[in-house]
DOKOL-899639 format. One record per residue (C-alpha): x, y, z. Coordinates in nm, 2 decimals. Each point is the difference from the previous one (the first is absolute). Layout:
BEGIN
     c1     c2     c3
      X      Y      Z
...
END
This chain:
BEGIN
     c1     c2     c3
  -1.54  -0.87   3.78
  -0.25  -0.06   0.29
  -0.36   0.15   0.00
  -0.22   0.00   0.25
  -0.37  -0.09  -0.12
  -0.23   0.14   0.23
  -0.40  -0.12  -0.02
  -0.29   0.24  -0.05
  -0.27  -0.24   0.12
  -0.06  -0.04   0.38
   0.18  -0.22   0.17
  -0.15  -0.23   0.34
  -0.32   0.20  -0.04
  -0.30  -0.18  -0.05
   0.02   0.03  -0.34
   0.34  -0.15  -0.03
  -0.12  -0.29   0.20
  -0.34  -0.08  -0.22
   0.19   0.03  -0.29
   0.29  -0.23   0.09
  -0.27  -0.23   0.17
  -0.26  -0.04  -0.32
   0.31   0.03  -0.21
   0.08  -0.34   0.10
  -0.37  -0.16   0.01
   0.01   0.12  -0.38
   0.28  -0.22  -0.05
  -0.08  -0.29   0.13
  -0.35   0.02  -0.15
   0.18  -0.02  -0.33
   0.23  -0.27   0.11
  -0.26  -0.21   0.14
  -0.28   0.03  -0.30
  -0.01  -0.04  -0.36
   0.23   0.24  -0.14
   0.29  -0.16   0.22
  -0.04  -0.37   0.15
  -0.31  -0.05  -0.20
  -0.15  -0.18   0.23
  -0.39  -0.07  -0.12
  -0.27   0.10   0.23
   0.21   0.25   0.16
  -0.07   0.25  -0.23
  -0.24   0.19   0.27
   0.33   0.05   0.22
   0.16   0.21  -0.27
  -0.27   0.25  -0.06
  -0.06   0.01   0.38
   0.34   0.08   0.05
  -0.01   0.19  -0.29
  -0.26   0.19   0.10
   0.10   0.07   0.37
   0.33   0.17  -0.13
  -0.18   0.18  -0.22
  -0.21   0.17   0.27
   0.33   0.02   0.21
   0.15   0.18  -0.27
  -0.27   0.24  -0.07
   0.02   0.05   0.35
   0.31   0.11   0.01
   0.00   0.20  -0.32
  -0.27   0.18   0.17
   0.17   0.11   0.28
   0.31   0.08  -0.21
  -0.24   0.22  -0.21
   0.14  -0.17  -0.32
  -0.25  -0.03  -0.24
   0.11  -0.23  -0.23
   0.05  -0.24   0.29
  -0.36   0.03   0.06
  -0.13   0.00  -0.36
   0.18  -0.34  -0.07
  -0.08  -0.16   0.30
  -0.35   0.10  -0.03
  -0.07  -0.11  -0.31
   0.16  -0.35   0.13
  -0.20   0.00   0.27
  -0.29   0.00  -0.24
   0.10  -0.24  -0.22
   0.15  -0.27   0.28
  -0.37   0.09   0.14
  -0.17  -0.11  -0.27
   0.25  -0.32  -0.01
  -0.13  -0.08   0.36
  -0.33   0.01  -0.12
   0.05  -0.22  -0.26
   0.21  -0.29   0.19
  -0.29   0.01   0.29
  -0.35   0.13  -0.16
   0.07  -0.22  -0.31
END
């Protein structure tokens, strides 16, 4: 039996692109600091990469007008915010 499985999100739009591209910078992020190599001090690389797909994502959700997209990556964006704050302000 062979189906054919056809996408509904854009595909080599802009979108596609930023989410393909901060995709990637989420994972390494998680690679790189503590919740993968664990590497100590490098705990500010995770949340900044954290925090940049998080606002890619958003982005993207935005343009996709998918709300729940926006709604959790909003709220992440807060939180990973208030991580940044906390790793630089003390």
């Amino acid at each position: 039996m062979n189906r054919q499985y056809n996408s509904i999100t854009p595909k080599y739009d802009i979108t596609w692109y930023v989410k393909w591209i901060v995709s990637i910078i989420l994972l390494f992020g998680l690679a790189i600091g503590p919740r993968g190599a664990g590497i100590v001090g490098w705990e500010w690389v995770d949340v900044v990469c954290s925090w940049i797909g998080a606002a890619g994502w958003w982005w993207v959700g935005y343009k996709w007008n998918d709300r729940a997209m926006q709604l959790v990556n909003g709220v992440f964006l807060f939180v990973l915010t208030g991580g940044l704050l906390r790793l630089w302000v003390g």
